[in-house]
N, C-alpha and C positions, 0 to 999 in steps of 0.2 A: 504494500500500500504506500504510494507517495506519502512525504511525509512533509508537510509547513514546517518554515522557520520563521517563529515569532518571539523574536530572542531581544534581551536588551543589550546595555549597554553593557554589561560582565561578561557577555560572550564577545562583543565586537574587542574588549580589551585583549582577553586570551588570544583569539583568531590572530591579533596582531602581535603576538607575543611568539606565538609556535611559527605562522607563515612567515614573518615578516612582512608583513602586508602594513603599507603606506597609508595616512589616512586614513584610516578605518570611520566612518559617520559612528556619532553619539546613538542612533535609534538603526536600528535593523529592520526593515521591510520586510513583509512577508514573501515570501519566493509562490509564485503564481503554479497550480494544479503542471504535471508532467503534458509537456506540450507530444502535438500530435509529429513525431517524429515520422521520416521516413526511415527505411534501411542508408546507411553511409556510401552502397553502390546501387548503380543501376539493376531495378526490378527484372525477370524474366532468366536469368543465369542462373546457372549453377555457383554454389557456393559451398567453402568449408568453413565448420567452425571449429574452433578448438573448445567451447564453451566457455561456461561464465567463472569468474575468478578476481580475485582483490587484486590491486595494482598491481603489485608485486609477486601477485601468484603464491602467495602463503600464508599471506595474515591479513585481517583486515576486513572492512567491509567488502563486499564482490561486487565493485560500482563496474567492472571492464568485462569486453568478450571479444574477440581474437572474431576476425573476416576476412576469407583470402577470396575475396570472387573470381571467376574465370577471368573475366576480361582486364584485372589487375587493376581498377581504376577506385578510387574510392572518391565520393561525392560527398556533397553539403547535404545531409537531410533535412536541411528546416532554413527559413535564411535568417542570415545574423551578422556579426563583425567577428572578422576572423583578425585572430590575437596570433603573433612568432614569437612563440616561446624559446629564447637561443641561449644556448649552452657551448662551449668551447669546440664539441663538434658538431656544432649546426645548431641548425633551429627544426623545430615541430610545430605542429598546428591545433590551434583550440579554435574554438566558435563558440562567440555568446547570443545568443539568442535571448527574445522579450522574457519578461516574467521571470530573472534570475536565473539561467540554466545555460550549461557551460558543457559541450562535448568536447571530447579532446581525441587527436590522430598522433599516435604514434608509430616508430619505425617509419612512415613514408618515405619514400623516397621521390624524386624530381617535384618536389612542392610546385605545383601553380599560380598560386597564390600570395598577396603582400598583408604585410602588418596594417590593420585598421582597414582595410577590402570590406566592402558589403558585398555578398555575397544572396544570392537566391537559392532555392530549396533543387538539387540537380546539379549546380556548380561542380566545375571539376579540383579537385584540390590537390592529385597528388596519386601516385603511382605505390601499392601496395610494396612493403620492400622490407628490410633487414637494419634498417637505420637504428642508430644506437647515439643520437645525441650527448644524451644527458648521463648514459651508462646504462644500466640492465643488460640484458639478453633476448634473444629473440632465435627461433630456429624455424624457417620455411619462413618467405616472402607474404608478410599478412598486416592488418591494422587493426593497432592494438586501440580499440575504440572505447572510450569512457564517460562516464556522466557525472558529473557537480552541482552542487546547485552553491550559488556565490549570494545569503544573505547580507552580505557588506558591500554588495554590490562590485562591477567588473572594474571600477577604478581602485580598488583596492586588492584585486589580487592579479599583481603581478609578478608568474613565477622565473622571469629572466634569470639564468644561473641555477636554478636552482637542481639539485641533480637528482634521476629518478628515483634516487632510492628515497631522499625527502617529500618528493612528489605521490609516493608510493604509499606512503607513512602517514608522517604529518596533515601534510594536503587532506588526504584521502580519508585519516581520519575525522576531520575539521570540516571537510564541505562533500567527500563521495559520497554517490547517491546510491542505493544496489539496483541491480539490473532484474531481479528478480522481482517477476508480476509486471514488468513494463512492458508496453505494446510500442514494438517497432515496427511501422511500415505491413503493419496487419498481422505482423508474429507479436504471438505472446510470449516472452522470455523467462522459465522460471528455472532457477538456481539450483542445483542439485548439492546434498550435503557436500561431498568434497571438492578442491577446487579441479576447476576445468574440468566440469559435469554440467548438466542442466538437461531441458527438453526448450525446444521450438516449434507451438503450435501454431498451425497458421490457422486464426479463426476462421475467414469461408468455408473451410470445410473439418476442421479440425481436425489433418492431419499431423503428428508426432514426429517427429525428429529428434530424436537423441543426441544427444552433445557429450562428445566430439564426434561428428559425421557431417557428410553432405546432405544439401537441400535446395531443391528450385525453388529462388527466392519469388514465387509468385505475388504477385499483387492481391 
């Protein structure tokens, strides 16, 4: 179940204490219901998932799930302003979208896309890959796709520098959202107790997919 953030001013304190987050505002917004996301690739492919799992793949809440589509391409599902997260080897891609919510691409590779771009729901961003900016690991060409919700809103979290394994942690535990019970692009995504497990039900017709496997990402 989506969860609201109607927090005061002792969490905007902390938030800015653990992320180092700039300016953090005195009152905290509520962060608006899980917006209608599409899939981060074009509909109608084959796809693999490796399923749902915490940043870091060990602890944590399980905000992230792993998308290698056939055609390698990973898109904008929803439009928003896309944020360059850059680290010593490169930069990575987040997008904030209305209503406080924040996905993020990693491993990409050949990024499309600029710092502060508006972007629309289809936008191409960037080439499924093995990139390793910030540090972590990665094995098989895929995007490693996440969800946040930013009650301090996006001028306050900037993670330039910051390295995945604190993005993993920290971040993730402060603002990740879990994937499990959210509807992506007409799949329903629920989390399975261990990581990189889950099911992918496509509601029209409710058929199952088990995580980690393929599935035609049908509409």
């Amino acid at each position: 179940m989506t969860k609201l953030h109607v927090r005061g001013a002792v969490l905007a304190a902390a938030m800015t204490a653990v992320l180092g987050l700039a300016a953090a505002p005195a009152a905290i917004a509520e962060v608006a219901p899980f917006p209608a996301l599409a899939l981060p690739f074009k509909a109608g492919q084959q796809v693999y998932s490796a399923g749902i799992h915490s940043d870091d793949g060990s602890t944590g809440v399980k905000n992230a799930v792993d998308f290698s589509p056939a055609d390698h391409t990973v898109r904008a599902p929803l439009a928003g302003t896309v944020h360059l997260q850059h680290c010593a080897g490169g930069d990575w891609v987040t997008i904030d979208h209305a209503g406080g919510w924040r996905t993020g691409y990693y491993h990409m590779e050949g990024i499309k896309v600029t710092d502060g771009e508006h972007v629309e729901a289809g936008a191409e961003l960037g080439s499924t890959g093995n990139a390793l900016p910030c540090g972590g690991s990665s094995t098989g060409a895929h995007v490693h796709f996440t969800l946040w919700t930013l009650p301090a809103g996006p001028a306050a979290a900037n993670w330039d520098g910051k390295s995945f394994a604190e993005v993993s942690t920290a971040v993730a535990a402060a603002v990740g959202e879990p994937v499990d019970g959210k509807t992506i692009g007409g799949w329903r995504f629920t989390a399975g107790a261990e990581q990189y497990t889950g099911t992918a039900t496509h509601l029209a017709d409710d058929a199952v997919t088990q995580l980690p496997g393929h599935f035609r990402a049908k509409l």
